[in-house]
C-alpha positions as CSV (number, residue, x, y, z in Angstrom):
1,X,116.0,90.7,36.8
2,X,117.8,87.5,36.7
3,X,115.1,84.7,38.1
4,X,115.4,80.3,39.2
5,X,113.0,78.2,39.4
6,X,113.8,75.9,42.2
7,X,112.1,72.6,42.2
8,X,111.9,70.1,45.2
9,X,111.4,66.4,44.0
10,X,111.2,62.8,46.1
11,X,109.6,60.3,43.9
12,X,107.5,61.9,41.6
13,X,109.0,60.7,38.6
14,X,105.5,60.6,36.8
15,X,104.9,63.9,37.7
16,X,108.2,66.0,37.7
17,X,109.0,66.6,34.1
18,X,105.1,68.0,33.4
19,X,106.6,70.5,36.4
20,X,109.7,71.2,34.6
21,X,108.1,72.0,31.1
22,X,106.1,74.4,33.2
23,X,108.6,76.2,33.8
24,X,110.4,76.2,31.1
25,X,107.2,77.3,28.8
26,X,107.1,80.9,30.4
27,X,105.8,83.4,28.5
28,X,109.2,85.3,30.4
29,X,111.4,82.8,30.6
30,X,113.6,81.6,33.9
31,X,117.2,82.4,33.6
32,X,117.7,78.7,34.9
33,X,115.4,76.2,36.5
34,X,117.4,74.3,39.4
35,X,115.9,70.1,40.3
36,X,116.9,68.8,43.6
37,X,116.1,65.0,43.5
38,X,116.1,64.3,47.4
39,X,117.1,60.4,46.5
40,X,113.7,59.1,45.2
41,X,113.5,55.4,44.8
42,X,111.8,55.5,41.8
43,X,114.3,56.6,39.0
44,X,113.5,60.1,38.7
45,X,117.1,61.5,39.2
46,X,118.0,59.4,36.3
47,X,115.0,60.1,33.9
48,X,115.7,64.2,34.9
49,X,119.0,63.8,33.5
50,X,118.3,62.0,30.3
51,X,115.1,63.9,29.6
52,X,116.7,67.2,29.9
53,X,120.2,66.6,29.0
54,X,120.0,69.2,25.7
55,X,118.3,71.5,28.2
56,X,120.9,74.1,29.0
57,X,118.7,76.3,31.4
58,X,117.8,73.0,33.7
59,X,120.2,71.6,36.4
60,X,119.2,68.3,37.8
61,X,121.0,67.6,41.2
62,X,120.3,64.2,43.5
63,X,121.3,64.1,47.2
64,X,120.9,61.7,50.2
65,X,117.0,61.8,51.3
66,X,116.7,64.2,54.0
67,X,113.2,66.1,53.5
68,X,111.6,69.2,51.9
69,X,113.4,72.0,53.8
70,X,117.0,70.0,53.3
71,X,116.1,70.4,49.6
72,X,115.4,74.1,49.8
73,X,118.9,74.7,51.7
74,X,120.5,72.6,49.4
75,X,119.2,73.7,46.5
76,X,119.8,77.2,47.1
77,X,123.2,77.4,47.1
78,X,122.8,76.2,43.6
79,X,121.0,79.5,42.6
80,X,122.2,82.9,41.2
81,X,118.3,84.9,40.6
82,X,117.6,87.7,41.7
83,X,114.4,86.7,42.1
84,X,113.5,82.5,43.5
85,X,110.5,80.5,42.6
86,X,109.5,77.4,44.4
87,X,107.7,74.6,42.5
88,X,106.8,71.5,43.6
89,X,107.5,68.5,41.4
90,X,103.7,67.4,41.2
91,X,102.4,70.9,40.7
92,X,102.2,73.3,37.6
93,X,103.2,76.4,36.5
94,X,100.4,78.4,34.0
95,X,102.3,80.4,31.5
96,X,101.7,83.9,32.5
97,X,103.1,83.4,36.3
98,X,106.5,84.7,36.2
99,X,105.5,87.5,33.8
100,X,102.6,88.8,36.2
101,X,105.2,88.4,39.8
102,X,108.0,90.3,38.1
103,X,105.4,93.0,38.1
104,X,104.9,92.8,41.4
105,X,108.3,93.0,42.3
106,X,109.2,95.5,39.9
107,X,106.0,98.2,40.4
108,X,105.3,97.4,43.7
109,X,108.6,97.2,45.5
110,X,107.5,93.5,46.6
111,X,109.7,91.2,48.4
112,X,107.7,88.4,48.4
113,X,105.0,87.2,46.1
114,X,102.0,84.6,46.1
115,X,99.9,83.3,43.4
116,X,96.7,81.9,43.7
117,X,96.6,78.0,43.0
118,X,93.9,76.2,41.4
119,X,93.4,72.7,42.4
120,X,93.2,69.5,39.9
121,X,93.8,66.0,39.4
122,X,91.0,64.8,42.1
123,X,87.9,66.6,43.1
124,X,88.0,65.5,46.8
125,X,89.2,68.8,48.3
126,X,86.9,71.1,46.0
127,X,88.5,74.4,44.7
128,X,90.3,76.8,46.8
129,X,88.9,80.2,47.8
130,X,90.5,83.2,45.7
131,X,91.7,86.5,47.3
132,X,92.2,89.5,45.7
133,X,95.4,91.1,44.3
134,X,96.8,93.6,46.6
135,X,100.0,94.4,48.7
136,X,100.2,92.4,51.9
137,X,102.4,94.8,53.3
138,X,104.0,93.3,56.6
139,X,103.5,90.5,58.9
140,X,107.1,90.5,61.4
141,X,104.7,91.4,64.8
142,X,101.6,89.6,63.7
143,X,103.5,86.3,62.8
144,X,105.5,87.0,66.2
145,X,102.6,87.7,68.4
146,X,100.1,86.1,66.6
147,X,99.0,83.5,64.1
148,X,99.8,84.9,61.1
149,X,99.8,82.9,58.0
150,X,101.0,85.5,55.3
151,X,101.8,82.8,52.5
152,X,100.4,79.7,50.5
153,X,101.4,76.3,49.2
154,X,105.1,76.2,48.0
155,X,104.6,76.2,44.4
156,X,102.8,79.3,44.8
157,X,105.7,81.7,46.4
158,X,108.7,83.2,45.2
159,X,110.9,85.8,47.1
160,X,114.0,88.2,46.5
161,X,117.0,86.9,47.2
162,X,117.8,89.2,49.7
163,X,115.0,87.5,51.6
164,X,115.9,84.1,51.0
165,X,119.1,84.8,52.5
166,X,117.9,85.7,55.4
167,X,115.3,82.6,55.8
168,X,118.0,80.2,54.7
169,X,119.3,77.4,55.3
170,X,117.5,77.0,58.6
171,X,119.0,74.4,60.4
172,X,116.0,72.1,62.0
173,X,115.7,69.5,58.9
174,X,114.7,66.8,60.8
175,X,111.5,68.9,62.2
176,X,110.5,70.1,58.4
177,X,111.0,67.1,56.0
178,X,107.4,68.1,54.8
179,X,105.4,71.1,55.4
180,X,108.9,73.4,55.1
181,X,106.4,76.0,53.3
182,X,105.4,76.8,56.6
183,X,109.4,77.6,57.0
184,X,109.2,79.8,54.1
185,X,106.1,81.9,54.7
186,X,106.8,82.3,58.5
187,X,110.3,83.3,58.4
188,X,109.9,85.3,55.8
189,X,107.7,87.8,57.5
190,X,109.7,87.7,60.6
191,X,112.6,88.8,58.7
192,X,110.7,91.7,57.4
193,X,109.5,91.2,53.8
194,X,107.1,93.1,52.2
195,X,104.1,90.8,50.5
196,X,101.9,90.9,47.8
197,X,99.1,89.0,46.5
198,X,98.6,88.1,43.1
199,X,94.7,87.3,43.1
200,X,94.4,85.2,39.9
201,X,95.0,81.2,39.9
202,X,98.6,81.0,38.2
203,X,99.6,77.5,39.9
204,X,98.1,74.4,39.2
205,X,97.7,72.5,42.8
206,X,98.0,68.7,41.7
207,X,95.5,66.7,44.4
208,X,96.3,63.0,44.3
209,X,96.6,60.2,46.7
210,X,100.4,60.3,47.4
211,X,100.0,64.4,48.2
212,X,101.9,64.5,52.1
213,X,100.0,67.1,53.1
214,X,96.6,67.8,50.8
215,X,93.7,67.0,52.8
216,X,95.4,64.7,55.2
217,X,93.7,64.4,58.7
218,X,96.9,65.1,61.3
219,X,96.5,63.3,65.1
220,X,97.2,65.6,68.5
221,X,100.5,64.1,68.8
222,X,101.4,65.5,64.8
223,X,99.4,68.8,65.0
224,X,101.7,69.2,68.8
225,X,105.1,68.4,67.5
226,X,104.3,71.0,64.2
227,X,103.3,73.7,67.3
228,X,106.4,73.0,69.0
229,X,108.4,73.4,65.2
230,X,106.5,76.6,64.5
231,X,107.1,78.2,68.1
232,X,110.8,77.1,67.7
233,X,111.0,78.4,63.9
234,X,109.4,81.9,65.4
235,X,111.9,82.1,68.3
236,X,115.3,81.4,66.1
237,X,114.0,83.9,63.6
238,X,113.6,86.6,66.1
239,X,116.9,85.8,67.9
240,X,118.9,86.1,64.4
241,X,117.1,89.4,63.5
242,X,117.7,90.7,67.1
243,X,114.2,91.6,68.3
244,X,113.2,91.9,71.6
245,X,109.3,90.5,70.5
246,X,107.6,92.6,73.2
247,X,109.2,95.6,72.4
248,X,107.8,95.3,68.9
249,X,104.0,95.5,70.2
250,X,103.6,99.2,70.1
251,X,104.0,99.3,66.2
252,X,101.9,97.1,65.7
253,X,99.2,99.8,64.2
254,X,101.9,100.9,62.0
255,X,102.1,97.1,60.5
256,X,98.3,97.3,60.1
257,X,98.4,100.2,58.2
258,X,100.9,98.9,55.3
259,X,98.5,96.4,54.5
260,X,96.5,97.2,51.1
261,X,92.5,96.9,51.6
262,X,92.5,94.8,55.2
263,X,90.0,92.3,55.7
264,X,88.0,91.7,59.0
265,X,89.2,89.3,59.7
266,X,92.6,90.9,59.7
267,X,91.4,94.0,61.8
268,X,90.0,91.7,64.3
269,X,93.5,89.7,64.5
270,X,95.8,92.8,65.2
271,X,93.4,93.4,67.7
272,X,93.4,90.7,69.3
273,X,97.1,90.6,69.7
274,X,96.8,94.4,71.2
275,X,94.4,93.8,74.0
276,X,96.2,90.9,75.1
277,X,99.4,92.4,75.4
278,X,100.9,94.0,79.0
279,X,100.5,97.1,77.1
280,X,98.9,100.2,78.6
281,X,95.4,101.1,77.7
282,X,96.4,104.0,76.4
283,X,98.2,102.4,74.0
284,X,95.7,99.8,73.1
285,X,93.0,102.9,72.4
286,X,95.6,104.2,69.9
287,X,95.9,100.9,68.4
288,X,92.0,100.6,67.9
289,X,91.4,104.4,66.7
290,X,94.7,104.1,64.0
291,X,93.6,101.0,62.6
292,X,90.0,101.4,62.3
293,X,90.4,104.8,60.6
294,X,93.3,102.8,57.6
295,X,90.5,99.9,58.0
296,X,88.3,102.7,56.8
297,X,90.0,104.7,54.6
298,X,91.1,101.8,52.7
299,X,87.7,99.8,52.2
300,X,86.0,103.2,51.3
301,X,88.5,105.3,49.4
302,X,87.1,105.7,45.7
303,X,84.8,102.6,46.6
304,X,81.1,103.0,45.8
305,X,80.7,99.4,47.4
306,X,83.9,97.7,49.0
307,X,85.0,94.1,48.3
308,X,85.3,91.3,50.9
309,X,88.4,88.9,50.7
310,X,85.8,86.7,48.3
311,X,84.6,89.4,46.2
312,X,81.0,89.5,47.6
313,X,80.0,93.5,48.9
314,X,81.2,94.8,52.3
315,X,78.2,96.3,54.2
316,X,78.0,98.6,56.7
317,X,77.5,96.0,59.8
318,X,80.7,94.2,58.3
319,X,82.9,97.4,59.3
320,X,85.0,97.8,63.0
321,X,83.0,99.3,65.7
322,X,83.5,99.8,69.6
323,X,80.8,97.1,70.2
324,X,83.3,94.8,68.1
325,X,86.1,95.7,69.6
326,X,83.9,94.7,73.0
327,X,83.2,91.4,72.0
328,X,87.3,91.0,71.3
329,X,88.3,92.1,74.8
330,X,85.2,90.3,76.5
């Protein structure tokens, strides 16, 4: 399985080669590792090219600054994997990443695969939650009809190429020059990939004062403008897939049901998007019996004690129940 490693840089000269070794010190190596210098000011199109010169796997390409999601649409026509990572230039690669997500892929039919990320480099956002490894299954109705975030930061996702030609290029540049994960993770549920989570930390989340997203505070007028993105992003997806949205609401148990070990929290979102739909109750009553029984079946097949999304013991009171289900519709 032929695999890239695509990496996004803007003037992170001090930080972009430690990303590129990264990825070239895999204990399965990348077929080719693809840099996308989105014209920094700062030399590091330059330094790429004389520091890895001798470095036959690694292509270093500059273009005119246009933002993070101009570099991914760019900077996939330059790849031929199978199988495309995403690394930011300030983040890390551990060495057993690509070796544990082509196990994914390959035993678990995956289409799309996230890593955990461990943060360093500053200790002012603390250290992310982990989440266990399991398939994610799919996400097309509850990123359509709900708030789905199936996904992490970019340097933790990689994807088939079969995906990723379906999520890009996508056109609105100008609306993603930072944040274009979001573009990733959204559109690629829309467009119907399967997901799986790999649990352990196998990304190294750099935290430092030029991050432009990590920990930054984001005004109304920001936080509006990325709702407006997000519902536009959801729209163009479904119109290029050919949904009718509404129509899909009446599967949405069946989405529920191909995800591995549900959370809650999960249960209580696919809920939520079937009591507020124009659906009949009839069809909202199926909705809550199918998906508590998988909720069920799932958390307590061969499971002395189940496992909440942060390891700690599932107890009985944690589990769906009509007086839950209540509270949702109240």
């Amino acid at each position: 399985m032929r695999t890239t490693c695509l990496i996004s840089n803007f003037n992170y000269r001090s930080f972009v080669c430690e990303a590129v070794d990264s990825a070239l010190d895999q204990s399965v190596p990348f077929d080719e590792i693809v840099v996308i210098d989105d014209g920094s000011e700062d030399g590091s199109l330059s330094h790429l090219k004389e520091h890895y010169r001798n470095e036959l796997r690694v292509a270093v390409f500059g273009k005119a600054n246009g933002g993070q999601l101009s570099t991914f649409n760019k900077g996939f026509q330059r790849t031929t994997g199978e199988v495309l990572f995403f690394l930011d230039a300030d983040d890390r690669y551990r060495r057993q990443y690509v070796e544990q997500a082509l196990d994914a892929y390959q035993q678990h039919e995956a289409d799309f695969v996230i890593a955990g990320a461990a943060n360093f480099g500053c200790d002012r956002l603390g250290q992310r939650k982990t989440a266990p490894r399991r398939d994610l299954g799919y996400s097309t109705i509850a990123t359509l009809l709900g708030n789905a975030y199936v996904g992490g930061p970019t340097s933790a996702l990689s994807m088939r190429r079969s995906i990723a030609e379906l999520v890009l290029p996508y056109p609105a540049e100008s609306e993603w020059r930072t944040r274009a994960d979001d573009v990733l993770v959204l559109a690629s549920s829309i467009v119907g990939a399967r997901k799986f989570h790999l649990g352990e930390s196998l990304i190294d989340y750099r935290v430092h004062e030029s991050n432009h997203f990590a920990g930054q505070q984001s005004d109304s007028v920001t936080k509006l403008q990325h709702a407006m993105a997000v519902n536009r992003l959801k729209q163009w997806y479904a119109n290029k897939m050919g949904y009718g949205v509404e129509s899909l609401a009446p599967a949405l148990h069946r989405e529920f049901q191909t995800i591995q070990r549900p959370t809650l929290q999960q249960w209580r979102s696919y809920m939520s998007i079937s009591w507020h739909t124009r659906m009949p109750w009839l069809v909202r009553a199926r909705h809550f019996g199918e998906t508590v029984k998988h909720y069920w079946s799932q958390r307590l097949r061969g499971l002395s004690t189940p496992k909440s999304n942060n390891g700690e013991a599932i107890s009985p009171e944690d589990l769906p129940s009509s007086e839950s289900v209540a509270r949702q519709v109240a």
